[in-house]
C-alpha positions as CSV (number, residue, x, y, z in Angstrom):
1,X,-21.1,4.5,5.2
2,X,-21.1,1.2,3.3
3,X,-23.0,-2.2,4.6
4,X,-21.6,-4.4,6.8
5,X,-20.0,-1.9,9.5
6,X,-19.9,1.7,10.6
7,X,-17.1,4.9,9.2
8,X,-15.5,4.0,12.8
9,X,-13.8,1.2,11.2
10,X,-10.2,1.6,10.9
11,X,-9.2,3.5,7.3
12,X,-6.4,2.1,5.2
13,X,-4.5,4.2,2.7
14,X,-2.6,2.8,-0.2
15,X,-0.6,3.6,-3.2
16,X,-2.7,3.8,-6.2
17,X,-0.2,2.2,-9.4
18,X,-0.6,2.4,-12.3
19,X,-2.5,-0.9,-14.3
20,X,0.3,-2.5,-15.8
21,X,2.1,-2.7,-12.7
22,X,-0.8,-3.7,-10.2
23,X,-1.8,-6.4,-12.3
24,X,1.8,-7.5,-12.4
25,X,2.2,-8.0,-8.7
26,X,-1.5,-9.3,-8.3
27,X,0.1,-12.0,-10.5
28,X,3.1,-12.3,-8.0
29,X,0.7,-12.4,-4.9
30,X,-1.5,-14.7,-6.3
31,X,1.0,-17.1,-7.3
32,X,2.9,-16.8,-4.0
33,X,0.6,-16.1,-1.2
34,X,-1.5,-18.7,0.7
35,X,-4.9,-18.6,-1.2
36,X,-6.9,-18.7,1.9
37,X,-5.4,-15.6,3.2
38,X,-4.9,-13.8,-0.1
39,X,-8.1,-11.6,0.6
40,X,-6.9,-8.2,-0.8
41,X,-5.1,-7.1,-4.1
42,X,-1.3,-6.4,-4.1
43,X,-0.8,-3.1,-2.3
44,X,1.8,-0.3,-1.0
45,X,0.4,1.0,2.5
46,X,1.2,4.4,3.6
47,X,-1.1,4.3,6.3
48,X,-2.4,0.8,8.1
49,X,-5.2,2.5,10.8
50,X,-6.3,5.8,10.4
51,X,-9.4,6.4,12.5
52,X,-12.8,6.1,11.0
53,X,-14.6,8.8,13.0
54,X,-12.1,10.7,11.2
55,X,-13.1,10.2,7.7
56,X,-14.6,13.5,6.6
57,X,-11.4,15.2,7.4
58,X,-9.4,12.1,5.8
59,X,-11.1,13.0,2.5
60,X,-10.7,16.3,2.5
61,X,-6.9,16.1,3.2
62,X,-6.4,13.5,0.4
63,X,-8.7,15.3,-1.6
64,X,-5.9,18.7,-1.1
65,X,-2.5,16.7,-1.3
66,X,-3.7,15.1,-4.3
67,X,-4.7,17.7,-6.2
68,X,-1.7,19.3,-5.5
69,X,0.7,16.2,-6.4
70,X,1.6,14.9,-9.7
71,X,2.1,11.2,-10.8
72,X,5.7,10.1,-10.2
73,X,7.8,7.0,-11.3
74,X,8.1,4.1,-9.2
75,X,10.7,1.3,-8.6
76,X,9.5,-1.9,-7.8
77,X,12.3,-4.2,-6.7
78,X,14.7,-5.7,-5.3
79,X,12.4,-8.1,-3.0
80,X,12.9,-8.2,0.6
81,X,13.1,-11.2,2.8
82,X,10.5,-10.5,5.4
83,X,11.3,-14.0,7.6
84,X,7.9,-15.8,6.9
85,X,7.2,-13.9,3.6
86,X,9.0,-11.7,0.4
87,X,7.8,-8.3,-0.7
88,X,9.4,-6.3,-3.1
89,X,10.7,-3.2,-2.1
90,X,9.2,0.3,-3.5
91,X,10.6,3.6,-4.2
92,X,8.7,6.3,-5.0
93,X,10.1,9.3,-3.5
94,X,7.4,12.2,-4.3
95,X,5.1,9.3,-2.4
96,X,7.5,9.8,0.5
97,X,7.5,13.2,0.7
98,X,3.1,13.4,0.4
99,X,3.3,10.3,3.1
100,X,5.5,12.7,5.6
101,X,3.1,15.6,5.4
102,X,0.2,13.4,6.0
103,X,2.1,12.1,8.8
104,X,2.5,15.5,9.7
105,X,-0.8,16.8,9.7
106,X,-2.4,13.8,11.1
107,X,0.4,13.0,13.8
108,X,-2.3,12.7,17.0
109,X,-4.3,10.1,15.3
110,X,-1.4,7.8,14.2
111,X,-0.7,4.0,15.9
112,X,2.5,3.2,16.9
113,X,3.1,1.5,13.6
114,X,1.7,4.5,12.0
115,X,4.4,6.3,13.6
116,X,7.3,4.4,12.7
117,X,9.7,5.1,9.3
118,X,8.1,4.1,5.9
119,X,9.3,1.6,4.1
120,X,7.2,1.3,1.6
121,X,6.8,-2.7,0.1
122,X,4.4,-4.7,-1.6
123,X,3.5,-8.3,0.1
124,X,3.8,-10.9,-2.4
125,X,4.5,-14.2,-0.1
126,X,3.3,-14.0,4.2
127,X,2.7,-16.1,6.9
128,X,4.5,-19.0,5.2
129,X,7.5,-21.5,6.4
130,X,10.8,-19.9,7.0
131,X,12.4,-22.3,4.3
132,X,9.4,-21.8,2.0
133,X,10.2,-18.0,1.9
134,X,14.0,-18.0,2.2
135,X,13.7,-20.1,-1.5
136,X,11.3,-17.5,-3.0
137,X,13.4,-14.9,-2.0
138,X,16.3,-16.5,-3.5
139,X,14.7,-16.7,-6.9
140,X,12.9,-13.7,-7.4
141,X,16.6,-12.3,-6.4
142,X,18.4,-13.8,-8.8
143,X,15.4,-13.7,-12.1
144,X,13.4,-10.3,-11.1
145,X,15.0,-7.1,-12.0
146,X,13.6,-3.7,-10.6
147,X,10.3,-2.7,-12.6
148,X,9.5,0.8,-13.4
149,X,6.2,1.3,-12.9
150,X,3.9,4.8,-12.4
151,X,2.3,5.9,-9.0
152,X,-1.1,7.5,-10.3
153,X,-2.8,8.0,-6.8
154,X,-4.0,7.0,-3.2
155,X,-7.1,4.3,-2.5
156,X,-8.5,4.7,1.0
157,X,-10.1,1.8,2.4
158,X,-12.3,0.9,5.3
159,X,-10.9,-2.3,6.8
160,X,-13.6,-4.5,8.6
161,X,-12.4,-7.9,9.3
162,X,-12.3,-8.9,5.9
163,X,-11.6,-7.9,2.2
164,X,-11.0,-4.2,2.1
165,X,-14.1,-2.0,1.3
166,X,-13.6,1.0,-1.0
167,X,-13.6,4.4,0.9
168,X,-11.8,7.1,-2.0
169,X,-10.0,7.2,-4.6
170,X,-8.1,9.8,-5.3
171,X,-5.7,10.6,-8.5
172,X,-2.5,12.8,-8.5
173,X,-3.7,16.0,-10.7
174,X,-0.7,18.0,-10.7
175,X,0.8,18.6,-14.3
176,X,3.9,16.2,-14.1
């Protein structure tokens, strides 16, 4: 249990990239998204509220699935106009596959958002002017190709109102 809350605090589960890549689109958010809402690095959600009375058994299932996964390419791009915001689209299909058997195994404790299809995306621009957006999508269209990049592993995160705090990490430890 960290300071500040209690392991009933929703859990948030992310992609874990490798550096070159997260520090790439940590440039991309920083430079896009409005500062004062930019609380939280660049990330991929697989899950957005996993129940934190669950946790034990949330580490222990990340703990098994990753063991049991190796790291996988990712493609980062092309960017997706989200209406108020762009994000870059990601595809990382051995991610998709882990993602639906966690999906699986944890189907009575998903949210309805939880629940839906992944689409897996990284948030570089949100919560902006329609116009603003619709420009930056137009640009990063036209100059950024698709980046390949590495996804090394999931972060778990207890979300409490305000900049994630670190629940797990966990690497893929499968030989690729």
């Amino acid at each position: 249990m960290g300071a500040g809350g209690d392991d009933r605090d929703p859990l948030i589960l992310t992609l874990m990239l490798d550096e070159g890549t997260q520090a790439w689109l940590d440039a991309l958010r920083r430079a896009h998204f409005p500062p004062e809402r930019n609380l939280v690095p660049a990330h991929v959600t697989l899950f957005h509220a996993l129940p934190g009375g669950e946790l034990d058994a949330v580490l222990v299932a990340l703990a098994e699935e990753c063991r049991d996964t190796a790291p996988s390419a990712a493609r980062i791009g092309p960017p997706r106009f989200l209406g108020r915001g762009v994000a870059l689209e990601v595809a990382v299909p051995a991610v998709a596959a882990l993602r639906a058997r966690l999906a699986a195994r944890w189907r009575d404790w998903l949210s309805p958002q939880d629940r839906q299809g992944w689409r897996p995306h990284a948030t570089i621009q949100n919560k902006v002017a329609a116009d603003r957006a619709r420009a930056l999508h137009a640009e990063l269209s036209a100059s950024l190709p698709p980046r390949e990049g590495c996804a090394e592993g999931l972060l778990l995160w207890h979300y409490r109102g305000g900049p994630w705090e670190s629940a797990g990490t966990f690497a893929f430890a499968a030989p690729g």
